[in-house]
C-alpha positions in Angstrom: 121.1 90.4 102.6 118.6 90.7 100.5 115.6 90.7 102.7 118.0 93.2 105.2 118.4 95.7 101.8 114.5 94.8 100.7 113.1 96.6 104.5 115.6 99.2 104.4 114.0 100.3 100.8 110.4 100.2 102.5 111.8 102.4 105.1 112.9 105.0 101.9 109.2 104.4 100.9 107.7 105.5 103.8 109.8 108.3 104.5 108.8 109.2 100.6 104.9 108.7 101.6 106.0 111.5 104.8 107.0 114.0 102.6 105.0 113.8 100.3 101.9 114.0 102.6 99.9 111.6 100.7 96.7 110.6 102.6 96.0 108.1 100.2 99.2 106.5 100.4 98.4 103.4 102.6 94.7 102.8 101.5 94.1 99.0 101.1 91.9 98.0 99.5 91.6 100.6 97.4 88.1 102.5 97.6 86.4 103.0 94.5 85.2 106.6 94.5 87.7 108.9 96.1 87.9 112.8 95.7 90.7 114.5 97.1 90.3 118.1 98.4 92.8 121.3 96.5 92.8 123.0 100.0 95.6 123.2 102.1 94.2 123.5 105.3 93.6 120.5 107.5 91.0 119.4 110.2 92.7 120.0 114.2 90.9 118.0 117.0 92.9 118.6 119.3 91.0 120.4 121.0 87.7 118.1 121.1 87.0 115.8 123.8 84.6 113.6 122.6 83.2 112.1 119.5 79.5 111.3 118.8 77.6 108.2 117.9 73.9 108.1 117.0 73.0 104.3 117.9 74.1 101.4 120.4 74.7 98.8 117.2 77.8 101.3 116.7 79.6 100.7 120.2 82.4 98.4 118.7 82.8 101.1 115.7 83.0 103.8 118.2 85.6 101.5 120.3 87.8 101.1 117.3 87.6 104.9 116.6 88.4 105.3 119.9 92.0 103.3 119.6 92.3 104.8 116.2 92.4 108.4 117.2 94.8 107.4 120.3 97.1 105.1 118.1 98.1 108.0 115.8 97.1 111.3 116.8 97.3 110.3 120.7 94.4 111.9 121.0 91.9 110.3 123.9 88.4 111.6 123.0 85.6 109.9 124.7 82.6 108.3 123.0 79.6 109.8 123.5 76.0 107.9 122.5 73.1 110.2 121.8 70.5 109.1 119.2 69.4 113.1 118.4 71.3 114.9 116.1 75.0 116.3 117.3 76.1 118.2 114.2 78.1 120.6 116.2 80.6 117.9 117.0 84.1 117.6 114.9 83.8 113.8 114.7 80.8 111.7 113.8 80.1 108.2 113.3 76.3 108.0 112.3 73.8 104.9 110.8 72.2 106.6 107.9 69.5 104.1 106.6 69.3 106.8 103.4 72.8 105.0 102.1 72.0 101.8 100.2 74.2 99.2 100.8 74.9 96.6 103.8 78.8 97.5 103.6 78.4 101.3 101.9 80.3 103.7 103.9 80.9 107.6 103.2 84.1 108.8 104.9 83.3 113.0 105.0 86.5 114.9 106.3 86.3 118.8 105.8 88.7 121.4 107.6 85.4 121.5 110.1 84.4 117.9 110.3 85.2 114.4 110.3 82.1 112.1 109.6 81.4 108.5 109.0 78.1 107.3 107.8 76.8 104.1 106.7 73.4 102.3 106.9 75.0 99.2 109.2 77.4 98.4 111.6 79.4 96.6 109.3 79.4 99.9 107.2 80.9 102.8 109.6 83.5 100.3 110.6 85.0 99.9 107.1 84.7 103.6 107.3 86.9 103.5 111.0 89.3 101.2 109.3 89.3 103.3 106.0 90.5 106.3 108.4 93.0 104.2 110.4 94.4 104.2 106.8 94.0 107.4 106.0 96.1 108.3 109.1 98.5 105.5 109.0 99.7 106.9 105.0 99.7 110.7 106.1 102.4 110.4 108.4 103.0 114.1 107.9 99.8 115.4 109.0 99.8 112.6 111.5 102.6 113.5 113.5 101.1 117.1 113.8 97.8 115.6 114.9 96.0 117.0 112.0 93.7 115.4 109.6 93.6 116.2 105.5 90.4 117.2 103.9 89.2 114.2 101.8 85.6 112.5 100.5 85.3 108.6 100.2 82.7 107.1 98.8 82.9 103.4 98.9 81.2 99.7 98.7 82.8 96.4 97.9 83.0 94.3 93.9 81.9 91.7 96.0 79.6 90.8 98.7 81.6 87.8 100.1 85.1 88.5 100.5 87.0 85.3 102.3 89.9 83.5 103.7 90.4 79.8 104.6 91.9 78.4 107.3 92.5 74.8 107.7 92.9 73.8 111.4 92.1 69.8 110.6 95.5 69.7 109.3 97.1 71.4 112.5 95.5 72.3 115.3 95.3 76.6 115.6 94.0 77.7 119.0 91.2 80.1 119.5 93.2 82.8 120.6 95.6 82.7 117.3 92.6 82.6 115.2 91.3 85.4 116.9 94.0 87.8 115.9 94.3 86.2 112.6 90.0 87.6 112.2 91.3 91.2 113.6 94.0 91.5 110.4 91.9 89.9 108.0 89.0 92.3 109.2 91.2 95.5 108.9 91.3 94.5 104.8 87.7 94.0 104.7 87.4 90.7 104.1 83.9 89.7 105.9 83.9 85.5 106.0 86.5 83.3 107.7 85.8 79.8 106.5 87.0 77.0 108.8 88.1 73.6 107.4 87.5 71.8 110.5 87.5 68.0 109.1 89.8 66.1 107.3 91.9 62.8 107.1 93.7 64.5 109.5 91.8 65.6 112.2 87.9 66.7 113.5 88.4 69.8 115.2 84.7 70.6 116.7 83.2 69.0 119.7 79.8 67.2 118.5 78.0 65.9 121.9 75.9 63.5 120.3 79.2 61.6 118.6 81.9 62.3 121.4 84.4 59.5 119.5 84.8 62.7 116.7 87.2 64.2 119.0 88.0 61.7 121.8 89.5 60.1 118.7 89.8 62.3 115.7 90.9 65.2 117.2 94.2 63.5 118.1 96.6 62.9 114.8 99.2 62.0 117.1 97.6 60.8 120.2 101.1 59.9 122.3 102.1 63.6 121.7 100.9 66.5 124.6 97.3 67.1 123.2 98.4 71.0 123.5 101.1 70.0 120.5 99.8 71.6 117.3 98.6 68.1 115.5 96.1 67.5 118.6 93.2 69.7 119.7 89.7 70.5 119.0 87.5 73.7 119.7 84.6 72.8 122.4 81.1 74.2 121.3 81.7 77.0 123.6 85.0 78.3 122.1 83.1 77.9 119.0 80.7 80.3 120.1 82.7 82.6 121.9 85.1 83.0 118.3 81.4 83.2 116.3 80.6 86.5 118.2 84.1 88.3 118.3 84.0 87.9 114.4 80.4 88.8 114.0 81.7 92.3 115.6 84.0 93.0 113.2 81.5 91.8 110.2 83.3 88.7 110.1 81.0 85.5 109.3 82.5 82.4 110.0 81.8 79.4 107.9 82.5 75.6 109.1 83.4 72.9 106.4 82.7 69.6 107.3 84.3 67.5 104.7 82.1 64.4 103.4 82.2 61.8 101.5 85.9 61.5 101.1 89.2 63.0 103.3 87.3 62.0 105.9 90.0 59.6 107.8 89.1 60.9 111.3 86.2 60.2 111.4 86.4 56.4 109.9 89.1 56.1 112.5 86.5 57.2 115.4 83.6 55.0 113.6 85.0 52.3 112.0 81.3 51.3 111.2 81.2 53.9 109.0 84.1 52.7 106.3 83.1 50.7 102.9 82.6 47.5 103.3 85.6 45.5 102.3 87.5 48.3 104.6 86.0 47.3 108.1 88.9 45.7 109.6 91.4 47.6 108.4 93.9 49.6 110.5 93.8 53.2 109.7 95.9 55.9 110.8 95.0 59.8 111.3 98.2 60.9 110.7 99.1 58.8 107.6 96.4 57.0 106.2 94.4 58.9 103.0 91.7 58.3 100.0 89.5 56.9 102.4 85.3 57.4 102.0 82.6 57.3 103.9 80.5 54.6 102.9 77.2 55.7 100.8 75.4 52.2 101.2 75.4 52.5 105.4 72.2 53.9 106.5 74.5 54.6 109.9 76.5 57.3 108.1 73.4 59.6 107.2 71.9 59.2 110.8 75.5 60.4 111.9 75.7 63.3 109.2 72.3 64.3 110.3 72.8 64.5 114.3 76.5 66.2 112.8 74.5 68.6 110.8 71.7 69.7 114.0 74.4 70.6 116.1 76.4 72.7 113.8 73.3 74.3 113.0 73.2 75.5 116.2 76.5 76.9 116.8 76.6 78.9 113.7 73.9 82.1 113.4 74.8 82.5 109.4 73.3 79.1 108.7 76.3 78.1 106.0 78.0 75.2 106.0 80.5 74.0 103.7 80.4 69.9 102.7 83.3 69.4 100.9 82.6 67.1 97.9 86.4 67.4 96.7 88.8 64.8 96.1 86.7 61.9 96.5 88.8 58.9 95.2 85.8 57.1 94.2 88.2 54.1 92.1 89.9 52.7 95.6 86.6 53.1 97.3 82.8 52.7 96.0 84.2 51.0 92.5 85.8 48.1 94.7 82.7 47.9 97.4 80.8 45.4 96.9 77.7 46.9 98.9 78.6 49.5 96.7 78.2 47.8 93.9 74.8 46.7 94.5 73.6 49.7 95.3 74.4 51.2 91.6 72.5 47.3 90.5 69.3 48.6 92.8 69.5 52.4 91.3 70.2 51.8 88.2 73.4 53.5 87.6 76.2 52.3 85.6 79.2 54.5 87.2 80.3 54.4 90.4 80.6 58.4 90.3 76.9 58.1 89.7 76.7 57.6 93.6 77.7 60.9 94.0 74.1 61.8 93.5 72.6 59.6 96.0 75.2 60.9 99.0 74.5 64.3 98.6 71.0 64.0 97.8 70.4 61.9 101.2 72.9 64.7 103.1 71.6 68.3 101.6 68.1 67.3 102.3 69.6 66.9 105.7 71.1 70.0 105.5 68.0 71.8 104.4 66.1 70.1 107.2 68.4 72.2 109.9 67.9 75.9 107.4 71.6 75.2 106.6 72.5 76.4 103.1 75.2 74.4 101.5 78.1 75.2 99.6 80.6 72.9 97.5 83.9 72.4 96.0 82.9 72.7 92.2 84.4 69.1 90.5 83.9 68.7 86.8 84.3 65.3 85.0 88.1 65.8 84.4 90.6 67.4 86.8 92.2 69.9 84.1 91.4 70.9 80.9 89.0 70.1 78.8 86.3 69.2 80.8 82.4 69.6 79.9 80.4 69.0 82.7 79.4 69.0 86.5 81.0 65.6 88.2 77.6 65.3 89.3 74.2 67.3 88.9 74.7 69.7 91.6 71.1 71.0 92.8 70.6 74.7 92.0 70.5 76.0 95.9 73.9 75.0 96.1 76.5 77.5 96.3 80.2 76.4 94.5 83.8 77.2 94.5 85.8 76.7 91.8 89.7 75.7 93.1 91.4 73.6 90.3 94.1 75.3 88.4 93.0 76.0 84.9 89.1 75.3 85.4 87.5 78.5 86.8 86.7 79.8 83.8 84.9 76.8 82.5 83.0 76.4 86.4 82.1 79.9 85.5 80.5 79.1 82.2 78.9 76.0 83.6 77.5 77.5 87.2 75.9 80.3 84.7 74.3 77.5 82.8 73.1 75.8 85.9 72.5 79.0 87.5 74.5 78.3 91.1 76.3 81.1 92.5 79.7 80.9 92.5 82.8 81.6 94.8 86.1 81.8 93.2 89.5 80.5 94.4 91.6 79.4 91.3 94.8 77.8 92.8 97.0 80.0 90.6 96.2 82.8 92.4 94.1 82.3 95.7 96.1 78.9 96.9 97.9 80.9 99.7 100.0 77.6 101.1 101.6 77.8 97.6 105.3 79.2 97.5 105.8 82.8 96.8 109.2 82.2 95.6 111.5 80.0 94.3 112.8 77.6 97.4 110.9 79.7 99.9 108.5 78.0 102.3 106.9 75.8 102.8 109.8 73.3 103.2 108.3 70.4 104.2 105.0 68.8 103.1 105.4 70.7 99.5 103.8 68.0 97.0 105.2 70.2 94.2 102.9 73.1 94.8 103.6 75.7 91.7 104.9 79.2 92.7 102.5 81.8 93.0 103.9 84.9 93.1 102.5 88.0 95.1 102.7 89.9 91.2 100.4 86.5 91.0 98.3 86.7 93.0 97.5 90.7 92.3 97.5 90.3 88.6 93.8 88.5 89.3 91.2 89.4 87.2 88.2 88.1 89.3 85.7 88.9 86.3 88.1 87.4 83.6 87.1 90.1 81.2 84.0 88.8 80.6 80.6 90.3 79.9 78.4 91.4 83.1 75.6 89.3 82.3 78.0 85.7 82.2 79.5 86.8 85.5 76.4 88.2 87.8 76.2 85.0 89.9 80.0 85.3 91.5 79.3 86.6 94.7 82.8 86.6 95.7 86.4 85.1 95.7 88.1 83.4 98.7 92.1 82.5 99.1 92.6 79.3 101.5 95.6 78.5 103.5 95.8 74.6 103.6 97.3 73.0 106.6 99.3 70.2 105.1 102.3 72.1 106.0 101.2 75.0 107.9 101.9 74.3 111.1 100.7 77.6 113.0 99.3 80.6 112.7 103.1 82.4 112.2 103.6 80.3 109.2 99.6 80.8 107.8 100.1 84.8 108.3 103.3 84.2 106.4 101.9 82.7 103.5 98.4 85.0 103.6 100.8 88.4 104.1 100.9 89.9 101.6 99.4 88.0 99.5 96.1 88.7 101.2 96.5 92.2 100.7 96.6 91.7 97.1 93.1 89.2 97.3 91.4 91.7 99.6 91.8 94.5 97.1 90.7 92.1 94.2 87.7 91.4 95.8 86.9 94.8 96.5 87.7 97.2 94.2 86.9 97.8 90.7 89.3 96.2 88.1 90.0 99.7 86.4 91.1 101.3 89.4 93.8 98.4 90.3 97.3 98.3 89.3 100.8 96.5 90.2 102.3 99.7 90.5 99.7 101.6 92.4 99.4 98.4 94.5 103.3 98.1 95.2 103.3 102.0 96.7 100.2 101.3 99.0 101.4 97.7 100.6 104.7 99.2 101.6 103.2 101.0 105.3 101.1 98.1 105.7 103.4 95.5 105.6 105.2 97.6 107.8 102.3 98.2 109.7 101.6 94.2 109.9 105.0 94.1 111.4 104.4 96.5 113.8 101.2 94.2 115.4 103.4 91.1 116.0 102.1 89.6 112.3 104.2 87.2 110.9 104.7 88.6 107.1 107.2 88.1 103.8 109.6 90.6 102.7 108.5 90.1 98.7 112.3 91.5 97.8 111.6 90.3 94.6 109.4 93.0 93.6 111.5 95.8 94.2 113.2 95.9 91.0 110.2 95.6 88.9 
């Protein structure tokens, strides 16, 4: 009842947003300059039949304009290419290489004109998208086919704006990811980072180590390899689902998770376990803690042929190793190759060999122009801790994750000058519950709640003085698959959530608000609904 009495108030909200004609009204994220227009008169193309374009980068812009423009005024205008100047026309998408910015957009609409200008492709789509909003909120206008005078002037917070999805766990085919990158795009988030190994699973085809998948890629090998614990993508589907997200400025990002949850592959190559662990029987579907061994010379010539072939697959040349979790005290303390390695080198902690892994496997990296980014560990798993877990080299890029400790990864990354992504678990840990006894049902290790008035209440900045927060290049929320079994259940638990991270990452802290924020999600929950997208009713909120 609850849930039926929480859409029947978004249905009051929306017919509010009609009445009151507010253009604004569905705008997510929220742009940060915006200057509304005092006249009453309103742009009318009906009676164009075409739009212009000035360059051929812009022919997926001007496709999406196209669908806009039939979607809610029902309008078919043709798009029309021509690289001279076309000012006459009502509706203009134009590269401007005067606007500084890679994702800098000015949306122009006048009772004359519509224009959308930006110096990149990436640019005038956020403006196409930006309108699609505009349209979508000023359902008044809209149904008459007419368009309200407004000027938008807008460019992200952050340059890296992400979401994590974790096919190791469960398998999520190509297709469902797909459609998963066309929502996420629509809220401007521009990197899709894929966590494609774990104890669970190895989920991309590597020719030179076949075993990864023949083996790995099947948690429950007596099941229908279809079934959502068994699959992997082939280096073709990889690159096929690499170019539809490039075209709507989304960058994906594999993760390739070393030394530890790496189950799968020890499973595939048992040469590649400790020592003492060779002839054990492991199991992808149950067994855990598990490391890859750092005294075997065969693990870094694996790594490296690993690290070649991603390379090649992936244009933006970012990888992400993992480096989490690594449950050094069941694995290198009790090796006794392990052990004599830290005799030869010199160290007197096994955590020490931390350094000599990543050492051996960045300069690998390096080797194939892959720039690496890492889970950011500290020398205690909550508060207080001091200090890196190991001395991560400068080049690398980390991400803070453990409740509690992004403020001091901030500190220290500033110290050791590495940028720095941000996804505290108390607000960006989307496979969290976003209420008391809701979902997920099964798998939940205790997760805390984290609450969509959480999740929105995140202050990426943390208050704190511009020049202890330049190197956070951005914030990402991750979905991990543990008990996300497809892609229904991972828009569930990103929906609306992400909606709340995407505006967080994008727009100025004093232009956000729980209020403001509440109003605009309403249409595009609605809106989610609409395109199939599995979403939660946050009832909860209504009465706040």
């Amino acid at each position: 009842m609850k849930i039926l009495s929480y859409l029947f108030t978004i249905c009051l909200a929306l017919t509010s947003v009609a009445k009151a004609q507010e253009n604004t009204a569905a705008l997510m994220p929220l742009p940060n300059l915006i200057k509304t227009s005092s006249t009453n008169n309103k742009l009318d193309i009906r009676s164009a039949t075409s739009f212009h374009y000035n360059a051929q980068t812009l022919d997926f812009a001007a496709s999406q304009l196209s669908k806009v423009l039939q979607q809610r005024l029902q309008l078919q205008l043709s798009a029309e290419l021509n690289t001279r100047s076309a000012s006459n026309l009502a509706v203009q998408l134009l590269l401007d290489p005067s606007i500084q910015g890679a994702e800098h957009y000015i949306l122009d609409i006048t009772e004359k004109q519509l224009s959308i200008k930006g110096s990149t492709p990436a640019s005038v789509l956020y403006g196409v998208y930006t309108l699609d909003q505009l349209l979508l909120g000023d359902a008044a206008a809209t149904q008459q086919k007419l368009i309200t005078p407004i000027f938008i002037d807008d460019s992200p917070l952050f340059p890296l704006r992400s979401l994590m999805l974790d096919p190791a766990r469960h398998f999520i085919p190509v297709e469902d990811v797909k459609k998963y990158i066309d929502q996420m795009a629509k809220y401007k988030f521009n990197v899709l980072q894929l966590h494609l190994t774990d104890d669970q699973g190895w989920r991309i085809e590597i020719k030179s180590h076949p075993k990864l998948t023949q083996i790995g890629a099947f948690r429950k090998p007596k099941e229908k390899a279809t079934a959502g614990d068994n699959g992997f993508y082939s280096q073709e589907q990889i690159k096929d689902l690499v170019a539809y997200a490039a075209k709507r400025n989304v960058e994906i990002i594999p993760e390739i998770d070393v030394p530890g949850h790496t189950v799968a592959m020890l499973t595939a190559y048992p040469d590649l376990r400790c020592d003492f662990q060779k002839d054990a029987v492991f199991d992808i579907d149950s067994t855990e803690h598990k490391m890859l061994s750092a005294a075997n010379p065969k693990v870094y010539s694996l790594l490296d042929d690993v690290l070649k072939e991603i390379s090649s697959l992936f244009p933006s040349k970012k990888i992400h190793l993992g480096g989490d979790e690594s449950d050094i005290a069941l694995n290198w303390a009790k090796s006794p190759e392990h052990q004599a390695l830290m005799k030869k080198l010199g160290y007197n902690q096994p955590e020490q060999l931390m350094h000599y892994f990543f050492n051996k496997v960045l300069a690998a990296a390096k080797k194939y122009n892959l720039h690496t980014i890492l889970w950011c560990e500290l020398d205690n798993v909550r508060m207080p801790a001091n200090k890196y877990l190991f001395d991560y080299p400068q080049h690398v890029t980390l991400v803070s994750w453990r409740n509690g400790l992004t403020p001091k990864c901030i500190e220290l990354t500033g110290i050791h000058q590495n940028a720095l992504i941000l996804a505290p678990g108390e607000y960006c840990y989307l496979d969290y519950p976003q209420y008391s006894d809701d979902f997920p049902e099964k798998g939940n290790w205790g997760m805390p709640i984290t609450t969509l008035e959480k999740t929105q209440s995140f202050r990426p900045l943390y208050d704190l003085p511009k020049d202890k927060t330049d190197h956070i290049i951005g914030i990402m929320g991750t979905i991990w698959g543990e008990a996300v079994r497809d892609i229904n259940r991972a828009n569930y638990m990103t929906w609306p959530r992400g909606l709340a991270l995407s505006e967080a990452a994008w727009t100025k802290q004093e232009l956000r608000g729980w209020d403001s924020f509440k109003k605009r999600m309403y249409p595009n929950i609605l809106e989610l609904m609409k395109n199939g997208t599995s979403v939660r009713a946050p009832f909860e909120i209504v009465s706040k």
